[in-house]
Short mmCIF file of the C-alpha atoms (twelve columns), coordinates in Angstrom:
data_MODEL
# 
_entry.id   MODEL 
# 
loop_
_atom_site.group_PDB 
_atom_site.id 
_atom_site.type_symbol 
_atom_site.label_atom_id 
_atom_site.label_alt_id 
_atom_site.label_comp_id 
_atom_site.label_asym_id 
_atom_site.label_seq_id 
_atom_site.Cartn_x 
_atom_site.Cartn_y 
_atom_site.Cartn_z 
_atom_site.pdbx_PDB_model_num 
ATOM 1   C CA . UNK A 1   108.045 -2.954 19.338 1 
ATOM 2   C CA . UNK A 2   106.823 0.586  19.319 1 
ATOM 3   C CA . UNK A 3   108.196 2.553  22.099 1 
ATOM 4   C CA . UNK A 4   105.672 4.384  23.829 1 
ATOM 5   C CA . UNK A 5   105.773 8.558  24.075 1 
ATOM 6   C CA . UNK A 6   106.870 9.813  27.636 1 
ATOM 7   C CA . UNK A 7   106.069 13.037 29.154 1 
ATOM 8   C CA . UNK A 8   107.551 14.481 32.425 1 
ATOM 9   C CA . UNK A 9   107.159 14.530 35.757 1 
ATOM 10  C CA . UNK A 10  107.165 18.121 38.079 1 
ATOM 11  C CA . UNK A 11  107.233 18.051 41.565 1 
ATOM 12  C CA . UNK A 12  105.927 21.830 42.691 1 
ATOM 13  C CA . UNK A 13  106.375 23.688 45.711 1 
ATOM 14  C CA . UNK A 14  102.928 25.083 46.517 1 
ATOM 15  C CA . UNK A 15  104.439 27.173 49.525 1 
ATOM 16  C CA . UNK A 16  102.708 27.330 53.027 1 
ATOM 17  C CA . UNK A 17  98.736  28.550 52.489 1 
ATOM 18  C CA . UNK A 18  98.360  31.684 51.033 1 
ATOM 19  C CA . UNK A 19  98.216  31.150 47.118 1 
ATOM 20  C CA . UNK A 20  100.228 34.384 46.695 1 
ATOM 21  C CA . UNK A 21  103.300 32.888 48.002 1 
ATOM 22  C CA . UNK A 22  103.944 30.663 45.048 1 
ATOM 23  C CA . UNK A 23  107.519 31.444 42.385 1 
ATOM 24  C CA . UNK A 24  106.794 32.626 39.080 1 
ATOM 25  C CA . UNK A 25  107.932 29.453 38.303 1 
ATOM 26  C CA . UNK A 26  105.598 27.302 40.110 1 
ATOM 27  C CA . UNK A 27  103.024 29.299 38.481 1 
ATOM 28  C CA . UNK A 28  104.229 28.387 35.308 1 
ATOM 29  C CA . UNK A 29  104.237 24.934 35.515 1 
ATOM 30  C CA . UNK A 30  100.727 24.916 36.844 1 
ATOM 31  C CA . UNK A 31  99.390  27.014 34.027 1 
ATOM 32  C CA . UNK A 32  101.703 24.522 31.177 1 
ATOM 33  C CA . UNK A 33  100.421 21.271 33.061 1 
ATOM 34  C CA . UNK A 34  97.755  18.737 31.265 1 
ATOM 35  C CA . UNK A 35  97.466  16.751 34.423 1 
ATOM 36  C CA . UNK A 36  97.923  18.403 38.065 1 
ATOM 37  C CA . UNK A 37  97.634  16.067 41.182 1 
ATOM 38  C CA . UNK A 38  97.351  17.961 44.222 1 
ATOM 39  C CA . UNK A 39  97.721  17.712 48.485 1 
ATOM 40  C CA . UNK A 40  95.127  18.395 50.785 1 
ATOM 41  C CA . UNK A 41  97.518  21.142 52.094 1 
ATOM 42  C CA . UNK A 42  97.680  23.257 48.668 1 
ATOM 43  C CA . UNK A 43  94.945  26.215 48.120 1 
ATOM 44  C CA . UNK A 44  92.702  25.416 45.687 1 
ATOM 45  C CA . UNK A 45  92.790  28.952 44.416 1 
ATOM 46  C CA . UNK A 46  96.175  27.620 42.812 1 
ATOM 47  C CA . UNK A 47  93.813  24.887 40.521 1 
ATOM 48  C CA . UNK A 48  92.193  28.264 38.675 1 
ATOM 49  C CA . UNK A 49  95.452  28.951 37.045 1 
ATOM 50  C CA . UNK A 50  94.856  26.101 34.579 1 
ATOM 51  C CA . UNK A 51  90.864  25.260 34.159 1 
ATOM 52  C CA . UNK A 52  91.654  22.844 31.451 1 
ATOM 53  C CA . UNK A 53  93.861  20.613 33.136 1 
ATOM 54  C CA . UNK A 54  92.731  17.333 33.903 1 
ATOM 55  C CA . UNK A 55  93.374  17.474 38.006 1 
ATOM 56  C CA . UNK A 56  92.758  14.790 40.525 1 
ATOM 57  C CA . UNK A 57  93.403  14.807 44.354 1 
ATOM 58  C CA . UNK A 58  95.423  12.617 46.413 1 
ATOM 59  C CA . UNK A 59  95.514  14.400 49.657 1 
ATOM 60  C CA . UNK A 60  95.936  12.582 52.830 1 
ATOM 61  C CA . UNK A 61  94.984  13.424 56.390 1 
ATOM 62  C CA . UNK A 62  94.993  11.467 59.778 1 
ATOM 63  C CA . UNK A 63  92.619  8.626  59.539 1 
ATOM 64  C CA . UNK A 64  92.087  9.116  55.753 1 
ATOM 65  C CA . UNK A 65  93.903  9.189  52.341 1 
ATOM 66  C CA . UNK A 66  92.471  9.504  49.422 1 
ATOM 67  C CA . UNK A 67  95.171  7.748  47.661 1 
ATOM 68  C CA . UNK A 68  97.974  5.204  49.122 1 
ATOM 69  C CA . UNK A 69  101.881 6.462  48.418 1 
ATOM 70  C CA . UNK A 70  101.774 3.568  45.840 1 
ATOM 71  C CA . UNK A 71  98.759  4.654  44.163 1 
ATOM 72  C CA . UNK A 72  100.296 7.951  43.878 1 
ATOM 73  C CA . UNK A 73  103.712 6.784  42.282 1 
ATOM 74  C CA . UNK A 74  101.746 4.943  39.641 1 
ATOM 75  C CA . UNK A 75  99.282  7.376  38.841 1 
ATOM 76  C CA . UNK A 76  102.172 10.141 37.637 1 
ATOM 77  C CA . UNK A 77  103.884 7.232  36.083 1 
ATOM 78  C CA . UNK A 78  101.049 6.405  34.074 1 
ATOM 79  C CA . UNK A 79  100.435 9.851  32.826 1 
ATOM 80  C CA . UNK A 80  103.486 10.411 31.888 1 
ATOM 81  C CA . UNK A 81  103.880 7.357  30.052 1 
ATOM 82  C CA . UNK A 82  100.744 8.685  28.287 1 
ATOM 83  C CA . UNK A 83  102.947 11.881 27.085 1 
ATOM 84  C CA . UNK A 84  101.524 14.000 29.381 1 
ATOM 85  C CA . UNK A 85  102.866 17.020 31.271 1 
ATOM 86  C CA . UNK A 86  102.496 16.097 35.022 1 
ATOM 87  C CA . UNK A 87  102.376 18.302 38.002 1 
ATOM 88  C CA . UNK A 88  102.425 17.142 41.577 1 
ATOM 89  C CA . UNK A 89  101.417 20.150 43.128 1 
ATOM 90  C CA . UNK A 90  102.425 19.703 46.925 1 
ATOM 91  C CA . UNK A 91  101.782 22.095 49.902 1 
ATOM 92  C CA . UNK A 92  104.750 24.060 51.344 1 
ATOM 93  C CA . UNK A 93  107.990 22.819 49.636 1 
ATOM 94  C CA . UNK A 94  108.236 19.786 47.917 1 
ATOM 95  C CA . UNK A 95  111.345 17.913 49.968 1 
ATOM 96  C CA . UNK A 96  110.600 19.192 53.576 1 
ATOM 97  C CA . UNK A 97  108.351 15.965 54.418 1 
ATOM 98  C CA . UNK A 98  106.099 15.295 51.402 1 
ATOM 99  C CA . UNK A 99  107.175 11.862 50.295 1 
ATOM 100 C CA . UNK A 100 109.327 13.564 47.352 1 
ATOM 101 C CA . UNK A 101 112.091 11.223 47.441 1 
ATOM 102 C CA . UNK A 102 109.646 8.235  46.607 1 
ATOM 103 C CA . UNK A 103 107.950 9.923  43.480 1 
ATOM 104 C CA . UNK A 104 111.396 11.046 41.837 1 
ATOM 105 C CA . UNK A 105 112.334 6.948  42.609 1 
ATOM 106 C CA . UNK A 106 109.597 5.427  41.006 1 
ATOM 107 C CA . UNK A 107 109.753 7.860  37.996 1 
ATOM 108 C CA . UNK A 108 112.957 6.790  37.630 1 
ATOM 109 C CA . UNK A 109 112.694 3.277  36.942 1 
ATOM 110 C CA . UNK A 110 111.009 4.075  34.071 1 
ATOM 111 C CA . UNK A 111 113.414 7.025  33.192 1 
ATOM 112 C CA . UNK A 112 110.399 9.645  33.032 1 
ATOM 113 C CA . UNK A 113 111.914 13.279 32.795 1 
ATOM 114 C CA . UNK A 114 111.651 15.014 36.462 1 
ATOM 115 C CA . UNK A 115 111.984 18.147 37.973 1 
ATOM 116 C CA . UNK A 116 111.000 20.081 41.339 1 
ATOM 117 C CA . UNK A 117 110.404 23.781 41.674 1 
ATOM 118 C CA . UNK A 118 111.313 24.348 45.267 1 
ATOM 119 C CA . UNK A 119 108.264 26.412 47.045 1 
ATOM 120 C CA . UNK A 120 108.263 28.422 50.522 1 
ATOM 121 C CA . UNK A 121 108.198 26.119 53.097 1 
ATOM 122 C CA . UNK A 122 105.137 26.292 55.882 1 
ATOM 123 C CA . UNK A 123 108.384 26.723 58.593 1 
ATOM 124 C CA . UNK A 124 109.896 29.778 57.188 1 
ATOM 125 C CA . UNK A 125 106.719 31.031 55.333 1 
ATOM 126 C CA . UNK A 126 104.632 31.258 58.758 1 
ATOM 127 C CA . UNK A 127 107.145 32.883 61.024 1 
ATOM 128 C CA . UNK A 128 108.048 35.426 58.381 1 
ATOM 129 C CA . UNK A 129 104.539 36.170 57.974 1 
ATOM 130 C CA . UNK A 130 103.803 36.808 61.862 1 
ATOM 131 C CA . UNK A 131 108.029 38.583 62.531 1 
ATOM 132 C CA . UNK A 132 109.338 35.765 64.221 1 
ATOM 133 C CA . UNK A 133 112.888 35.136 63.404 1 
ATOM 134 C CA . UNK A 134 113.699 31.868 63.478 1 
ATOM 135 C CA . UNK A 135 117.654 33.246 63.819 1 
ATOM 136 C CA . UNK A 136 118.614 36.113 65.290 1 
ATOM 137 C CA . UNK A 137 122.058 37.474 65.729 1 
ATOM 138 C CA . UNK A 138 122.945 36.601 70.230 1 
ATOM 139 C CA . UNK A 139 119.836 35.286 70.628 1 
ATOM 140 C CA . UNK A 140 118.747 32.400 68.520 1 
ATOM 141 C CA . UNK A 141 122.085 30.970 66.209 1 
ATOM 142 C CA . UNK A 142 120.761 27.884 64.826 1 
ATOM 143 C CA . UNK A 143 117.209 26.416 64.153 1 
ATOM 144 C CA . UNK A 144 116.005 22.442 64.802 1 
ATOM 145 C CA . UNK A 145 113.063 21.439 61.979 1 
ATOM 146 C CA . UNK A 146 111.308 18.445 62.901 1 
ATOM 147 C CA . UNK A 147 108.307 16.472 62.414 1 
ATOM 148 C CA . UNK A 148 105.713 16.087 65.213 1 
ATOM 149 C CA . UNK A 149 105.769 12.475 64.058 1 
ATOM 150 C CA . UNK A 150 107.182 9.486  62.397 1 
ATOM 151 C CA . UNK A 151 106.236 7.618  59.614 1 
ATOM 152 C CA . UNK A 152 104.538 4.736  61.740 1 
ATOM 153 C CA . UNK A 153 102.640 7.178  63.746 1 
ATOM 154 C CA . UNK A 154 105.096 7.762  66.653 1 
ATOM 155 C CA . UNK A 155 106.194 10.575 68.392 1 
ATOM 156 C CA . UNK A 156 109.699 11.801 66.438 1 
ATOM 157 C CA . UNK A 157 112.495 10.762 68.898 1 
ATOM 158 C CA . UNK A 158 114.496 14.158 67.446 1 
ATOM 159 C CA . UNK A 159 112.253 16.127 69.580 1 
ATOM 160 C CA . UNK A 160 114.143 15.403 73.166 1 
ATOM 161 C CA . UNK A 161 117.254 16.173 71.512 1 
ATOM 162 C CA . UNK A 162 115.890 19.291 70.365 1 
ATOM 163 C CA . UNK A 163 114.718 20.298 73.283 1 
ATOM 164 C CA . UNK A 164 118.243 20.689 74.763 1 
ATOM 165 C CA . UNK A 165 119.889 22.766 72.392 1 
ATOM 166 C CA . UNK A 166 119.344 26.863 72.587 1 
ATOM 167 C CA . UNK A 167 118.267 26.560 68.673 1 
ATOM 168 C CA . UNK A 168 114.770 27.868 67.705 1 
ATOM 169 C CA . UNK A 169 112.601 24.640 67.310 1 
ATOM 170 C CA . UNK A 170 109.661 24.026 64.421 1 
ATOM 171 C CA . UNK A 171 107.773 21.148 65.055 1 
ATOM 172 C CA . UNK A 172 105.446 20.620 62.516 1 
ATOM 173 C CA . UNK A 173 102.361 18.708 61.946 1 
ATOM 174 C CA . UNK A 174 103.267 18.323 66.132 1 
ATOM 175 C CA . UNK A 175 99.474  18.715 67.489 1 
ATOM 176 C CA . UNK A 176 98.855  15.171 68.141 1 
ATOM 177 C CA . UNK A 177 101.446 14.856 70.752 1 
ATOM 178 C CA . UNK A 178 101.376 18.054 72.127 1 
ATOM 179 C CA . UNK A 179 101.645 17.030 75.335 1 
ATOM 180 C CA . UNK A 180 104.839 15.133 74.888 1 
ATOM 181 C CA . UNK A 181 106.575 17.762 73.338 1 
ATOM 182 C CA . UNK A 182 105.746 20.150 75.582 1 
ATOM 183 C CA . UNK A 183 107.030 17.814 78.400 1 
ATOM 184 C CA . UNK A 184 110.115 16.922 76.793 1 
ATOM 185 C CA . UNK A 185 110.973 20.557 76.630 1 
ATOM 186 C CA . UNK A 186 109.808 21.422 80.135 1 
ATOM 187 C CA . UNK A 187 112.451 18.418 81.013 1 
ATOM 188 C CA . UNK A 188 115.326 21.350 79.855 1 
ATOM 189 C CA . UNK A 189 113.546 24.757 79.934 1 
ATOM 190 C CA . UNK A 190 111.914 26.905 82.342 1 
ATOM 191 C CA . UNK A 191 108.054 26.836 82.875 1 
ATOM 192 C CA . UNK A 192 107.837 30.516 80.878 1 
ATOM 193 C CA . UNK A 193 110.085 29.330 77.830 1 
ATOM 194 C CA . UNK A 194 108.086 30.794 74.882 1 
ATOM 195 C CA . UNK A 195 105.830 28.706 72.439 1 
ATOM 196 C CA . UNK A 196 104.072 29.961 69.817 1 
ATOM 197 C CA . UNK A 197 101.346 27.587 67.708 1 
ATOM 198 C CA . UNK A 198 99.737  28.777 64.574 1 
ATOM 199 C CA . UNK A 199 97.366  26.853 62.391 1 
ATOM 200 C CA . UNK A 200 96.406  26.938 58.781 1 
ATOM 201 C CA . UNK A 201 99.505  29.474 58.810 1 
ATOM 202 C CA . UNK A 202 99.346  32.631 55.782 1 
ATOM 203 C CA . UNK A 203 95.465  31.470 54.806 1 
ATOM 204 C CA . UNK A 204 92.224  32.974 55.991 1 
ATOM 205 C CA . UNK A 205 91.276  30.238 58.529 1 
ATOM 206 C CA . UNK A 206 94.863  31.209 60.377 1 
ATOM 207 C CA . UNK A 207 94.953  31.012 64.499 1 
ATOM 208 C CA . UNK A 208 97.671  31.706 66.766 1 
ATOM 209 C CA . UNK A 209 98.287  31.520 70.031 1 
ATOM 210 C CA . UNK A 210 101.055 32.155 72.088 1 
ATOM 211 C CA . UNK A 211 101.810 30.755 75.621 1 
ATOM 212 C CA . UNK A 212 104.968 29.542 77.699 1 
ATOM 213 C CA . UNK A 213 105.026 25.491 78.548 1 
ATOM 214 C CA . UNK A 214 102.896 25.745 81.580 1 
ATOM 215 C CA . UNK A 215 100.388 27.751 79.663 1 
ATOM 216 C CA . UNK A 216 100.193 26.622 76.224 1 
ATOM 217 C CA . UNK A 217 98.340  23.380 76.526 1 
ATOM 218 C CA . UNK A 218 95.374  25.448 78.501 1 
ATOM 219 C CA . UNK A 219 95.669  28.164 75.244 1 
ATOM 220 C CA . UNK A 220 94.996  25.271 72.908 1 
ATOM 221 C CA . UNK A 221 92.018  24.123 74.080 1 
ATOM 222 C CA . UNK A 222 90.703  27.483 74.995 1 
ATOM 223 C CA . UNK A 223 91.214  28.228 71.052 1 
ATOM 224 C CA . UNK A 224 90.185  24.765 69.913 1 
ATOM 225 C CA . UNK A 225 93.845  24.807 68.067 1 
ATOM 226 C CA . UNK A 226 94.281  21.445 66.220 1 
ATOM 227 C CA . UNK A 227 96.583  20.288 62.819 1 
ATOM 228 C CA . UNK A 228 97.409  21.565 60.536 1 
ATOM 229 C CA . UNK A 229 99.469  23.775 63.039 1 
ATOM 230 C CA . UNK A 230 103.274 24.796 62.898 1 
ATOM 231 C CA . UNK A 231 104.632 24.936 66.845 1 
ATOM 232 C CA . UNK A 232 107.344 27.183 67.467 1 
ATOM 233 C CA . UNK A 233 110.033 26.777 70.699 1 
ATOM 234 C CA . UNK A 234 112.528 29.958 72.026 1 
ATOM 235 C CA . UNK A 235 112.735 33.496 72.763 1 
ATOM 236 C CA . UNK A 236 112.568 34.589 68.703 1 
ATOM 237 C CA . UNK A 237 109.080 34.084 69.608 1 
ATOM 238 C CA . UNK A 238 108.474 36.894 71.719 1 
ATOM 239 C CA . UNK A 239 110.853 39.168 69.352 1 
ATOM 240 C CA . UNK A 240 107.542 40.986 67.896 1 
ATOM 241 C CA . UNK A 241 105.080 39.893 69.889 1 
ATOM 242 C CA . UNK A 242 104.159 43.989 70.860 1 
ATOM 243 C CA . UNK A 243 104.459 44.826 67.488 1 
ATOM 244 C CA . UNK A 244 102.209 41.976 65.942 1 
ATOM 245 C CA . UNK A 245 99.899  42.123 68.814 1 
ATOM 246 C CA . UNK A 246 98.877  45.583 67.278 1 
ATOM 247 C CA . UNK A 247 98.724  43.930 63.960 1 
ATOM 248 C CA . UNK A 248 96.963  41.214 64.434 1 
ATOM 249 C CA . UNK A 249 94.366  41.899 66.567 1 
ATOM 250 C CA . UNK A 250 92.133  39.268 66.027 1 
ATOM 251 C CA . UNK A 251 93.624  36.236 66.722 1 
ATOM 252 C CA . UNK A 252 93.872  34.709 69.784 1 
ATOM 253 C CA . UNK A 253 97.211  36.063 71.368 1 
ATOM 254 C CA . UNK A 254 97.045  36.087 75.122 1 
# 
């Protein structure tokens, strides 16, 4: 029986927003793809590098998904098997929450070439873009990356135990539970510990706002602030908050 042809499977860091803030690399394999399928969370812009790709979308969002996990797996399976050159283009990097682990599995049971070409990651891209430090030297020594939630739609049970450490704290994807959070922190922290919350971080549709926990609930709704949204806990907030004030004048610092 006739073995059929296999191609290869790349999983690709699309970095936080701005399509600028891709590798050379990344770029690469976009442009040398045949079939490209893409996350809500990736700029579209990044699709032009490669009009004759064959690209199909399996982004998912709260409430709605284009495509189940499963559906995905097979779908890059079955290209491959076809001999194609497969690129699962995925927003931020592609093993800081995006399901990474299950596509290299499934590939692997039928032993389908893969690879992954790491990309910027929405936590470090977005504070670099707007001077916070997520470490800085005395004042922040460590930093806590968590998800807002769990897999089965609960609140991440990390996030108390984060709140009690003097790291810098990333919640992402954290909007839906706001409330929580910020009460789980105000459990260990003062009422004026720093919080910063920016949305659609590094693209054109970016807002920030910066509060303390008894202000930054109020801030949200004043700004109409919802996911996708990075939320930031500690003092390396206010580090450059003069300096990108100037900046950045129109978004919604208060």
């Amino acid at each position: 029986m006739q073995q059929l042809n296999k191609g290869s499977i790349c999983l690709v860091g699309a970095g936080p927003g701005d399509p600028e803030l891709i590798t050379l690399k990344g770029l690469k394999a976009i442009q040398n793809a045949e079939v490209i399928l893409y996350d809500a969370l990736i700029n579209p812009l990044l699709l032009d590098h490669n009009p004759v790709a064959q690209k199909i979308f399996v982004g998912k969002r709260r409430g709605f998904a284009k495509k189940s996990q499963e559906e995905i797996n097979q779908l890059l399976v079955e290209y491959a098997l076809k001999n194609k050159r497969v690129v699962r283009l995925k927003g931020g990097d592609p093993l800081i929450f995006g399901r990474a682990c299950e596509e290299l599995s499934y590939a692997a049971l039928f032993n389908i070439e893969t690879s992954i070409i790491p990309g910027i990651s929405s936590f470090t891209g977005i504070a670099a873009q707007h001077q916070i430090p997520l470490t800085k030297r005395s004042i922040s020594e460590s930093m806590w990356v968590t998800t807002g939630h769990t897999y089965d739609g609960r609140i991440s049970s990390d996030i108390p135990l984060a709140a009690q450490t003097s790291a810098t704290v990333v919640v992402l994807m954290g909007m839906r539970f706001l409330k929580q959070i910020v009460a789980a922190f105000a459990e260990h922290k003062p009422d004026n510990y720093p919080v910063a919350i920016i949305q659609n971080g590094t693209t054109k549709a970016e807002k920030v706002v910066l509060g303390t926990l008894a202000t930054i609930e109020k801030e949200v709704r004043e700004h109409a602030i919802s996911n996708p949204a990075n939320i930031i806990f500690g003092p390396a907030v206010l580090d450059q908050v003069t300096q990108y004030k100037n900046l950045k004048s129109t978004l919604c610092y208060r």
